[in-house]
Backbone as CSV, one residue per row, in Angstrom:
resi,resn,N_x,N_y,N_z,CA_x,CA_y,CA_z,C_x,C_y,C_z
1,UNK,102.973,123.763,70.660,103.055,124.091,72.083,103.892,123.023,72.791
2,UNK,104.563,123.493,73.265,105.793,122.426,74.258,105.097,121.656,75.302
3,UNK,105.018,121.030,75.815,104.923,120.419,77.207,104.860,121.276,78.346
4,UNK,103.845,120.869,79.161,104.042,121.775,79.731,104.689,121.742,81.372
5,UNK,106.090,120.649,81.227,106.719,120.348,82.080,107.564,119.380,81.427
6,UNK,109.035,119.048,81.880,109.834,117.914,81.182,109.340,116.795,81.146
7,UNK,109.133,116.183,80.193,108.734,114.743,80.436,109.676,113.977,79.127
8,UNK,110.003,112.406,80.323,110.186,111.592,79.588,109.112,110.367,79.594
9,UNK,109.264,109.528,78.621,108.876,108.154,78.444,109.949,107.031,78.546
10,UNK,110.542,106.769,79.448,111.142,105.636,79.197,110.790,103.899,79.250
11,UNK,110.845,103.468,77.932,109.707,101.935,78.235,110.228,100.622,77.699
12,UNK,109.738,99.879,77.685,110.358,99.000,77.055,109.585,98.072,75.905
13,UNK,109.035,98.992,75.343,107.802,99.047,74.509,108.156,99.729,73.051
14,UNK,107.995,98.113,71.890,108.373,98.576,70.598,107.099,98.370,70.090
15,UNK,107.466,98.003,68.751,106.124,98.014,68.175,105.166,96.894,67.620
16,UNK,103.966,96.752,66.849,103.442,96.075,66.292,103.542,96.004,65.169
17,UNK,103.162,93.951,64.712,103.514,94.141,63.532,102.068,94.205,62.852
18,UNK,102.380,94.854,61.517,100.821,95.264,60.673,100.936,94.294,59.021
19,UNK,100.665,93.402,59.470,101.081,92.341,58.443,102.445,91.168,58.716
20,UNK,102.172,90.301,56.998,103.677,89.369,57.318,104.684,89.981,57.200
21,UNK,104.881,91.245,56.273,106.339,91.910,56.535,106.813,92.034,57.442
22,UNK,108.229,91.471,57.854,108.409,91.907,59.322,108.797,93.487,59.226
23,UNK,109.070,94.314,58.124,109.518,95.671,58.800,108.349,96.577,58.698
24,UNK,107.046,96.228,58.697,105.797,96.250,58.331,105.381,96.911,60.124
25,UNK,105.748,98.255,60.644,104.944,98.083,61.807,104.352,98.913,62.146
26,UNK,103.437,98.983,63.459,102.490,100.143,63.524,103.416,99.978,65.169
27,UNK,102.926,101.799,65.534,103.418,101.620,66.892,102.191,101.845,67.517
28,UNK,102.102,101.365,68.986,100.365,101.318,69.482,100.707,102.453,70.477
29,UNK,99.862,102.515,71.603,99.301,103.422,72.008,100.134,104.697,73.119
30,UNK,101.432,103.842,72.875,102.472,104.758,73.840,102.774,106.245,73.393
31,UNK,102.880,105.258,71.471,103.191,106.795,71.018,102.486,108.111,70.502
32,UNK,101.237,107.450,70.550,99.741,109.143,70.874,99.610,109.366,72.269
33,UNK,100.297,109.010,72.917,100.604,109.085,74.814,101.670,110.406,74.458
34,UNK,102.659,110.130,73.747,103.461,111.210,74.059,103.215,111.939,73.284
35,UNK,103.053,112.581,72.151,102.514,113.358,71.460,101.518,114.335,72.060
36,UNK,100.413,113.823,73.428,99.594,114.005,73.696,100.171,114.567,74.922
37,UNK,101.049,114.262,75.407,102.116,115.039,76.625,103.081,116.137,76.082
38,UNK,103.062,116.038,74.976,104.182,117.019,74.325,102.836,118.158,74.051
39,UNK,101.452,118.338,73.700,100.718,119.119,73.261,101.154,119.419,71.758
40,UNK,100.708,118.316,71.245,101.951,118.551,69.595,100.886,119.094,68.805
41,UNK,99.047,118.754,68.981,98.496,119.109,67.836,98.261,117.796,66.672
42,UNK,97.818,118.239,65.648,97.413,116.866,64.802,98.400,116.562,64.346
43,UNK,99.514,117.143,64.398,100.896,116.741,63.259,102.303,116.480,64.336
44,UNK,102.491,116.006,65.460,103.650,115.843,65.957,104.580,115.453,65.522
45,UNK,105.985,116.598,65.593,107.269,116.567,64.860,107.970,115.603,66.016
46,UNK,108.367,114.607,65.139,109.418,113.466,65.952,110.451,113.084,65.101
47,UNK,111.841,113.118,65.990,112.681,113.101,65.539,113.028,111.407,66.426
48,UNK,113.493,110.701,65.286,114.279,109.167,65.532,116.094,109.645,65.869
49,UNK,116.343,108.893,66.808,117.714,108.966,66.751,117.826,107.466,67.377
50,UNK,118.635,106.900,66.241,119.060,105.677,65.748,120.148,104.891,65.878
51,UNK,121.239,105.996,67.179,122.200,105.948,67.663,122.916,104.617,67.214
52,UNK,122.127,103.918,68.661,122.146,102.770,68.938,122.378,101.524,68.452
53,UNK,121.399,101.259,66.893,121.790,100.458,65.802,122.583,101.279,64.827
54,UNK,123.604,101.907,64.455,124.530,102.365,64.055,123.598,103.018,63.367
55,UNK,122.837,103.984,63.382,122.207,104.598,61.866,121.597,103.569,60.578
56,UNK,120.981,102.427,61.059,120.826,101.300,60.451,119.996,101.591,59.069
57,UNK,120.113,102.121,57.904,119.403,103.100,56.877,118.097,101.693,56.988
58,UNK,117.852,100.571,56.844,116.809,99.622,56.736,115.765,100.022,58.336
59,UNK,116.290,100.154,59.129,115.823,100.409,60.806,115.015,101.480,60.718
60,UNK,115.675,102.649,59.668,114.984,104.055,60.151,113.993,103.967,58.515
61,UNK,114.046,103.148,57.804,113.234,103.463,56.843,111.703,102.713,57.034
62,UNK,111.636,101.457,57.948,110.875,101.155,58.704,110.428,101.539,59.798
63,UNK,111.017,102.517,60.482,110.707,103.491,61.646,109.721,104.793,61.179
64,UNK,110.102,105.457,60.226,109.304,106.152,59.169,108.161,105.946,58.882
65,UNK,107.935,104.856,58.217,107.040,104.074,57.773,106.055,103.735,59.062
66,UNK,106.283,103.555,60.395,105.417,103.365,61.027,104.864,104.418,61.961
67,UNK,106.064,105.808,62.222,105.546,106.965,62.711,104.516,107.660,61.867
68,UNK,104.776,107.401,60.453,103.873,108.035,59.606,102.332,107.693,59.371
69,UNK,102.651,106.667,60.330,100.854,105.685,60.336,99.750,106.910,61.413
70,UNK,101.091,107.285,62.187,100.122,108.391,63.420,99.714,109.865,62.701
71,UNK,100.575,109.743,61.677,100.143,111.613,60.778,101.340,112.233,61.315
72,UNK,102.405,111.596,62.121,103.577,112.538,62.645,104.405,113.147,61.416
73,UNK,104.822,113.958,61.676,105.878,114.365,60.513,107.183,114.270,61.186
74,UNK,107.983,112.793,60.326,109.146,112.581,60.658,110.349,113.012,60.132
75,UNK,111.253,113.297,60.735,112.831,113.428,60.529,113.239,112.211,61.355
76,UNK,114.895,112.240,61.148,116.104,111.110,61.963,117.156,112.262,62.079
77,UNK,117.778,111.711,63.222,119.211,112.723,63.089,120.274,111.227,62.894
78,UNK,121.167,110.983,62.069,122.045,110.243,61.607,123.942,110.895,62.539
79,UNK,124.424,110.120,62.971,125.893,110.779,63.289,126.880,110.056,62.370
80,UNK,126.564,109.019,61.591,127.250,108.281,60.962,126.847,108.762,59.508
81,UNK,127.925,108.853,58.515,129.160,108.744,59.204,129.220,110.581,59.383
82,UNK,128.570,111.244,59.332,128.466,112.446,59.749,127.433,112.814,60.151
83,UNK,127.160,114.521,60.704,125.399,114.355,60.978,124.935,114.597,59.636
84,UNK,123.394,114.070,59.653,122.770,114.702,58.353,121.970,116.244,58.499
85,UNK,122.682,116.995,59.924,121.805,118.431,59.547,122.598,119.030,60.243
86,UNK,122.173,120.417,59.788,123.552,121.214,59.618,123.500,121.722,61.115
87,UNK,122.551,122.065,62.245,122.447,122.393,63.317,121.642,121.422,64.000
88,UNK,122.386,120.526,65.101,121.786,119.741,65.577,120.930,119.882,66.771
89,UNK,121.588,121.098,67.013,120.819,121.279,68.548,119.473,122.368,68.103
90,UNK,119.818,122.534,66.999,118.307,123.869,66.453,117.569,122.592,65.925
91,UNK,117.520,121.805,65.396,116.442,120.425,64.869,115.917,119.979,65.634
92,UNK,116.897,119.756,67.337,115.795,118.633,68.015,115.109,119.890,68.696
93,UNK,115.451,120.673,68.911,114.673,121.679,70.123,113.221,121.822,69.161
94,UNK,113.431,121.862,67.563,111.815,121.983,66.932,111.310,120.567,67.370
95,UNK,111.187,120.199,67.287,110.835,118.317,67.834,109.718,118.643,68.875
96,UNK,108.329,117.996,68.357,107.907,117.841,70.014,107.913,116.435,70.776
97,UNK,108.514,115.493,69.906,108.793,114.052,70.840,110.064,114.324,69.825
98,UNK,111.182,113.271,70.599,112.272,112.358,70.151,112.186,111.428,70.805
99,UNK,112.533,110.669,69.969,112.072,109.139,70.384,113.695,108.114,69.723
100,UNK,114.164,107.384,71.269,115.560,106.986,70.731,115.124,105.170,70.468
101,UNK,116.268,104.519,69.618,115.886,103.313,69.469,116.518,102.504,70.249
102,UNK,116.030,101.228,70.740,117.135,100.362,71.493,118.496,99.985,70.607
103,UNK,119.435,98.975,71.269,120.260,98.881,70.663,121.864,99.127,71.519
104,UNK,122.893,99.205,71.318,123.974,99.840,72.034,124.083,101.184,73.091
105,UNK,123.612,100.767,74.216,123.517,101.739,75.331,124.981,102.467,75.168
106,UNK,125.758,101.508,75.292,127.349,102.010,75.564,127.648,102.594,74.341
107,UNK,127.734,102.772,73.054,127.909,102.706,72.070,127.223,104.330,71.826
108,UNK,126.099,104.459,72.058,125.172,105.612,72.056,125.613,106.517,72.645
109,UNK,125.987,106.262,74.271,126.324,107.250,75.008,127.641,108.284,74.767
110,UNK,128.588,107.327,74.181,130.099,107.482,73.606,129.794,108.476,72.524
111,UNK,129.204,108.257,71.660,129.001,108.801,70.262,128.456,110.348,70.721
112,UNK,127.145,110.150,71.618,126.374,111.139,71.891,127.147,112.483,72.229
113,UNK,128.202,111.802,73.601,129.002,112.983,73.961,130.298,113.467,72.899
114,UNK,130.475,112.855,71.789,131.497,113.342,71.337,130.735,114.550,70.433
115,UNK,129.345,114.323,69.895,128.638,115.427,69.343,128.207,116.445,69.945
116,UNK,128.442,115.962,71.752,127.415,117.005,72.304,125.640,117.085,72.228
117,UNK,125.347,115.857,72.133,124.285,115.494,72.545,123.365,115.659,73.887
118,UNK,124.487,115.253,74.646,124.564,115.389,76.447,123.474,116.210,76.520
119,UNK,124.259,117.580,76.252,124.015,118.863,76.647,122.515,119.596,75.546
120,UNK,122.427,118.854,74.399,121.735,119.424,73.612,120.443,118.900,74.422
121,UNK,120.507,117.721,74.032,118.967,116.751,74.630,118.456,117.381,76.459
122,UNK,119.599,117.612,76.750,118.965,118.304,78.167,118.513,119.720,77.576
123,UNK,118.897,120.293,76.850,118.201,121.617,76.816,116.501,121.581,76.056
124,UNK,116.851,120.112,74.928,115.233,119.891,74.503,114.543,119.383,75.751
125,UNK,114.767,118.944,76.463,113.886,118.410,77.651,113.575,119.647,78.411
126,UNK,114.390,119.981,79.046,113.743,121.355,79.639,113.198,122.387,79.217
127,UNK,113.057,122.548,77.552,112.127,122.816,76.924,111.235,122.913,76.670
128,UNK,110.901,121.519,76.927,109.160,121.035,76.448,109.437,119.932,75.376
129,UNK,110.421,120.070,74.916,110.289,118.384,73.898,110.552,117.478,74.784
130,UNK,109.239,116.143,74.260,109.149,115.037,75.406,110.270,113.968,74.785
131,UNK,111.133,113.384,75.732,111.745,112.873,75.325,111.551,111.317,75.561
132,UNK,111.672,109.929,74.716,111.165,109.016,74.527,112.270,107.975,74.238
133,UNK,111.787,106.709,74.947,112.767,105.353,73.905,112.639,104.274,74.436
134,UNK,113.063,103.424,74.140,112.815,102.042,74.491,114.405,101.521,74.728
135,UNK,114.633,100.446,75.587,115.888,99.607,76.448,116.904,100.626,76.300
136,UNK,117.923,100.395,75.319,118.477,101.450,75.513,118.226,102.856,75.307
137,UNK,117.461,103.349,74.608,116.569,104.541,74.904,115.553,104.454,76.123
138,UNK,115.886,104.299,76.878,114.979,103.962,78.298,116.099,104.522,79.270
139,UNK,117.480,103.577,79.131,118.236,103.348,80.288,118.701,104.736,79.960
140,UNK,118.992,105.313,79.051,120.050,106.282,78.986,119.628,107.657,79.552
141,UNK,118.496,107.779,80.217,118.159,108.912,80.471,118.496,108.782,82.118
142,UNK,118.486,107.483,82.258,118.574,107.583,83.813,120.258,107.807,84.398
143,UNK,120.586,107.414,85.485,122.128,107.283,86.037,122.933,106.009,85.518
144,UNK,122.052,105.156,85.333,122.278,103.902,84.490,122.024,102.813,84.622
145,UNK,122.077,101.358,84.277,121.162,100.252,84.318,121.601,98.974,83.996
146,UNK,121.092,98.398,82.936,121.839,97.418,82.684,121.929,96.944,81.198
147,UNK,123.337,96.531,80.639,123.154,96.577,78.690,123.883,95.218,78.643
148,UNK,123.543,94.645,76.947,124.174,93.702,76.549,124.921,94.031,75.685
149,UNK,125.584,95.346,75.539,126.266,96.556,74.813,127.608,95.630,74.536
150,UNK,127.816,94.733,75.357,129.545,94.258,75.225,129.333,93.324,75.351
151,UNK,128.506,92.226,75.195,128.261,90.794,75.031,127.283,90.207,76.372
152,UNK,127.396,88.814,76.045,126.510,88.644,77.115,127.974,87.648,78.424
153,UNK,127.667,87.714,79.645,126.608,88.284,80.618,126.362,89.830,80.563
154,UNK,125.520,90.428,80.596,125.159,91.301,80.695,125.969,92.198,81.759
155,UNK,125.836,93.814,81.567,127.365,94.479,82.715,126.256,95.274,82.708
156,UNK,126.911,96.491,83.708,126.346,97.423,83.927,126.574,98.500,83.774
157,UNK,125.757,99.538,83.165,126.213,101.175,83.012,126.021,102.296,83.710
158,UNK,127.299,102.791,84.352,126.784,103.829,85.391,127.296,105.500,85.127
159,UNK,127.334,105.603,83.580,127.792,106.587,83.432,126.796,107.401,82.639
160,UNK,125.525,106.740,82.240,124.180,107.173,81.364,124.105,108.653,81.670
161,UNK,123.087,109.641,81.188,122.921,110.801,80.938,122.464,111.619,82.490
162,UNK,121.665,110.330,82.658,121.744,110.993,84.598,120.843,112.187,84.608
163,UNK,119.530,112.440,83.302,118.920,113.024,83.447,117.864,112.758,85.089
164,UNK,117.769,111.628,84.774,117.037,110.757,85.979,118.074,110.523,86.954
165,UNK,117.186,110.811,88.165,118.478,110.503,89.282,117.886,108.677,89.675
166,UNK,118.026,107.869,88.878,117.337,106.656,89.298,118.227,105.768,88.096
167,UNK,118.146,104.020,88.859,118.796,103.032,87.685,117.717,102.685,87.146
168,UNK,117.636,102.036,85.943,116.631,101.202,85.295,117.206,100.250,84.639
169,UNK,115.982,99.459,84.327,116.145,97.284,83.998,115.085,97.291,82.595
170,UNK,115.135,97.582,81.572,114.443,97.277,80.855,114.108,95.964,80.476
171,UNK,113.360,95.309,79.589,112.979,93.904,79.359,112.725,93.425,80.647
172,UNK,111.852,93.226,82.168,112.723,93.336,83.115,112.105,91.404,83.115
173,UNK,110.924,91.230,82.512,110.294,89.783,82.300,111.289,89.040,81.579
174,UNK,111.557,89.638,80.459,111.937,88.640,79.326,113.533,87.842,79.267
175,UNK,114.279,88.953,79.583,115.505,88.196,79.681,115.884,87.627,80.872
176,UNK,116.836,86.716,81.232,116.723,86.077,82.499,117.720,86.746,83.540
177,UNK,118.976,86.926,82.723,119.911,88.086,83.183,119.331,89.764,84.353
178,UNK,118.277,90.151,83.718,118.098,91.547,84.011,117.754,91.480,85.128
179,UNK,117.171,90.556,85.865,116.521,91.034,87.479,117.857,90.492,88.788
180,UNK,118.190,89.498,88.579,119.230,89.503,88.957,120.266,90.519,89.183
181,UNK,120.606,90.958,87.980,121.643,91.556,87.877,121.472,93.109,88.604
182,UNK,120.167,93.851,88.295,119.714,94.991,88.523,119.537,94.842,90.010
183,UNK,119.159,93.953,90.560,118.589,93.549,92.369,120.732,93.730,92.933
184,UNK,121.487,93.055,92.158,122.905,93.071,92.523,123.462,94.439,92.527
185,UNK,123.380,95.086,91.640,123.982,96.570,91.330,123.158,97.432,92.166
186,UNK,122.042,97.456,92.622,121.528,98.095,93.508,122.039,97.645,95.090
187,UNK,121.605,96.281,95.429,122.131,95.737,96.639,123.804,96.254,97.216
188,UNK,124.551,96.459,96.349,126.081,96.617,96.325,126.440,98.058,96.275
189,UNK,125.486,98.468,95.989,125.691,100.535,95.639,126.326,100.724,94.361
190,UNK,126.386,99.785,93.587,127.123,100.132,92.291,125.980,101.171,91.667
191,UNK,124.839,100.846,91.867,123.757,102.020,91.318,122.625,102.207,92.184
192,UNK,122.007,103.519,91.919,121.218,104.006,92.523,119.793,103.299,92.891
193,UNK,118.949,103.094,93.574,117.770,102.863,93.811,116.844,103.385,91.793
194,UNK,116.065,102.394,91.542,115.435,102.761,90.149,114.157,102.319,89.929
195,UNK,113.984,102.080,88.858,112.415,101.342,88.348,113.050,100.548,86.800
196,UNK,112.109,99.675,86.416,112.627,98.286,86.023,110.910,98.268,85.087
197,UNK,110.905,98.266,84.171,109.879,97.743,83.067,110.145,96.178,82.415
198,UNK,108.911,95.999,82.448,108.218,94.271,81.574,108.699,94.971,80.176
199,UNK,108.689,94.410,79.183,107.915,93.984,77.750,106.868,94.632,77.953
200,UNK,106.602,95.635,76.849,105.041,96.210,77.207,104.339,97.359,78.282
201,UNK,105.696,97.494,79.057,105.300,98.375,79.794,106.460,99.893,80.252
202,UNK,106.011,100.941,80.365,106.816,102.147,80.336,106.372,103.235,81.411
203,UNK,107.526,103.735,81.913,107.430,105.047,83.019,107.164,106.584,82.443
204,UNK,106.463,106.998,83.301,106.177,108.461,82.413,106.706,109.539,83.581
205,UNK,108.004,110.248,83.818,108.803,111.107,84.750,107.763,112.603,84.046
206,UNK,107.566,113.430,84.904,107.363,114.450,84.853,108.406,115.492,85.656
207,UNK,109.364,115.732,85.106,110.549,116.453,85.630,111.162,115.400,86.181
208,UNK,111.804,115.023,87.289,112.432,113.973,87.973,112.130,113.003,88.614
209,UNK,110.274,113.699,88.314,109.826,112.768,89.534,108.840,111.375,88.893
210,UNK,108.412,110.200,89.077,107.714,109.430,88.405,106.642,109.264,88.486
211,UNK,105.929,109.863,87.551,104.364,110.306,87.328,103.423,108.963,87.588
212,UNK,103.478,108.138,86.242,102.733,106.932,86.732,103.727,105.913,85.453
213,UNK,102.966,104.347,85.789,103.534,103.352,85.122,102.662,103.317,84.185
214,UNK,102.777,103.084,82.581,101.911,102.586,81.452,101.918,101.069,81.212
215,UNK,101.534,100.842,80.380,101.701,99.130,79.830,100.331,99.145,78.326
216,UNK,101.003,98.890,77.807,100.427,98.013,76.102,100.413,96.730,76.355
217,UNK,100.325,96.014,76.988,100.770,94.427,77.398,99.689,93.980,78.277
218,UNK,98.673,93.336,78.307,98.327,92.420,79.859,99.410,91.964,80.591
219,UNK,99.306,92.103,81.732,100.255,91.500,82.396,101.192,92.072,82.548
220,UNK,101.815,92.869,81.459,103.305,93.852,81.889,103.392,94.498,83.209
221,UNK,104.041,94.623,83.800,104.257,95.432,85.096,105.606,96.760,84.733
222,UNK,105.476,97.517,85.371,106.718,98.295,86.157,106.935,98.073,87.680
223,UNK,108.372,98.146,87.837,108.836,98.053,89.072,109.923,98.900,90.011
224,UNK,109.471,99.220,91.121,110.540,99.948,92.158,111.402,98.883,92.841
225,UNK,112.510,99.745,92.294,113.931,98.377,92.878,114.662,99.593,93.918
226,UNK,114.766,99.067,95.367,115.158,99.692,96.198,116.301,99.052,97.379
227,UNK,117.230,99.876,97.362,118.041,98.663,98.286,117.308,98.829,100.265
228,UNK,117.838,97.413,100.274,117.337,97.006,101.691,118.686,96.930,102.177
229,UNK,119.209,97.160,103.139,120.137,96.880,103.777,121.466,96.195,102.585
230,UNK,122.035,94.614,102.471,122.866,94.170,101.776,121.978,93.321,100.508
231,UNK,120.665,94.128,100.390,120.010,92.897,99.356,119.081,94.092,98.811
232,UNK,118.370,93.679,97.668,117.297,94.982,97.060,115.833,94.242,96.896
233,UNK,115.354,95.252,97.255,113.642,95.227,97.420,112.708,95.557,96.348
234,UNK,112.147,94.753,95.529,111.449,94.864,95.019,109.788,95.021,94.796
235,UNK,109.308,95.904,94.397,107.379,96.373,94.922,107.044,96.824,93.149
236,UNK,106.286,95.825,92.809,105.151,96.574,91.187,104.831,97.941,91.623
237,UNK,104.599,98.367,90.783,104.111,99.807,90.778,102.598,99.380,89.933
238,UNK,101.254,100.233,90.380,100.321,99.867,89.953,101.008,100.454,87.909
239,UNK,99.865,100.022,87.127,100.086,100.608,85.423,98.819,100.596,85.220
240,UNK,98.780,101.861,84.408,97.774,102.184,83.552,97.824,101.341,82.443
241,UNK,96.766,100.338,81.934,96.811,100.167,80.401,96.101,101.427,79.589
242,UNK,97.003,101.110,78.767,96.679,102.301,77.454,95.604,101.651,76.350
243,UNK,95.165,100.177,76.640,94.676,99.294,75.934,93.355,99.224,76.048
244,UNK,92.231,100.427,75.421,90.849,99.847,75.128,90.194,98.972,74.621
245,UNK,89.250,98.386,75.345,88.666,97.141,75.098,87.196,97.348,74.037
């Protein structure tokens, strides 16, 4: 059963590790959040798209490995160096989450439209497949945000999928670059008014509009970044933890 309205997850929320292996991970509680918004049932079909780290075969074989901890039944869609299925837009529409990885915002977006992604992923969303990701799977759904896609200082992207009419700041705690920069591109009109996630914490849009803030994290916040006159305004948004005690 599809969703029963578009929804994304965009967060900035990866995973845990389940041991010393580092490619050893479990993902916590975001991702029976969406599954559970998608109405997937005991077996939710999720598809990885891996854009981002070039199709990294080590990335998605540890990605596997930790969707499979939930009982999901996984696929990847690969574009490198071709796709690996023969109809791309009939694979994700079976999907009841896709879930994208961080990694090359700019890089993703480029690739995406030369396959026609654009257009596919909007038709799984308005579907009922929930669509999901972290930093750059976060930013790319919106109008656009901010990447380290081309080195650092960090630039800005305003050409993202624009499913969301809003910018977003992923990492928005951790790196020192992102609040700055996101408070500037808003202040200046280079981008739209948005919301901005901690480490740990993720937005849940129900069609366009923003349902509520999550967080796996103490302390993580989400945030509304709004311009004020020649400067931008910043207000937390309350978050649900997903984290039983």
């Amino acid at each position: 059963m599809p969703a029963s309205q578009p929804t994304i997850l965009a967060t900035s929320i990866g995973f845990q590790p389940d041991g010393p292996d580092q490619w050893n991970l479990r993902p916590g509680p975001a991702y029976p959040l969406a599954a559970e918004l998608a109405q997937a049932g005991n077996h939710p079909r999720l598809c990885i798209i891996a854009t981002a780290v070039g199709d990294n075969p080590s990335w998605l074989a540890a990605m596997h490995h930790a969707f499979s901890k939930l009982d999901m039944v996984v696929s990847h869609l690969d574009l490198f160096p071709m796709p690996n299925v023969d109809d791309i837009e009939a694979h994700l529409c079976r999907q009841d989450i896709i879930w994208v990885s961080g990694g090359s915002t700019a890089n993703l977006l480029a690739l995406w439209r030369l396959h026609g992604l654009d257009t596919i992923l909007r038709a799984a969303w308005q579907a009922g497949t929930v669509l999901m990701g972290v930093s750059a799977g976060s930013v790319c759904w919106h109008i656009g945000g901010t990447t380290d896609s081309f080195g650092l200082p960090l630039h800005p992207v305003t050409d993202a999928l624009g499913f969301l009419p809003y910018s977003n700041s992923p990492h928005h705690d951790a790196e020192p670059e992102r609040r700055p920069l996101i408070h500037r591109l808003i202040a200046d009109g280079t981008l739209p008014d948005g919301y901005a996630t901690d480490n740990g914490a993720g937005l849940v849009y129900h069609g366009t509009d923003l349902h509520e803030a999550i967080t796996e994290k103490p302390g993580a916040l989400a945030y509304e970044i709004q311009r004020d006159g020649d400067a931008a305004r910043e207000t937390a948004i309350p978050t649900r933890s997903l984290v039983t005690t």
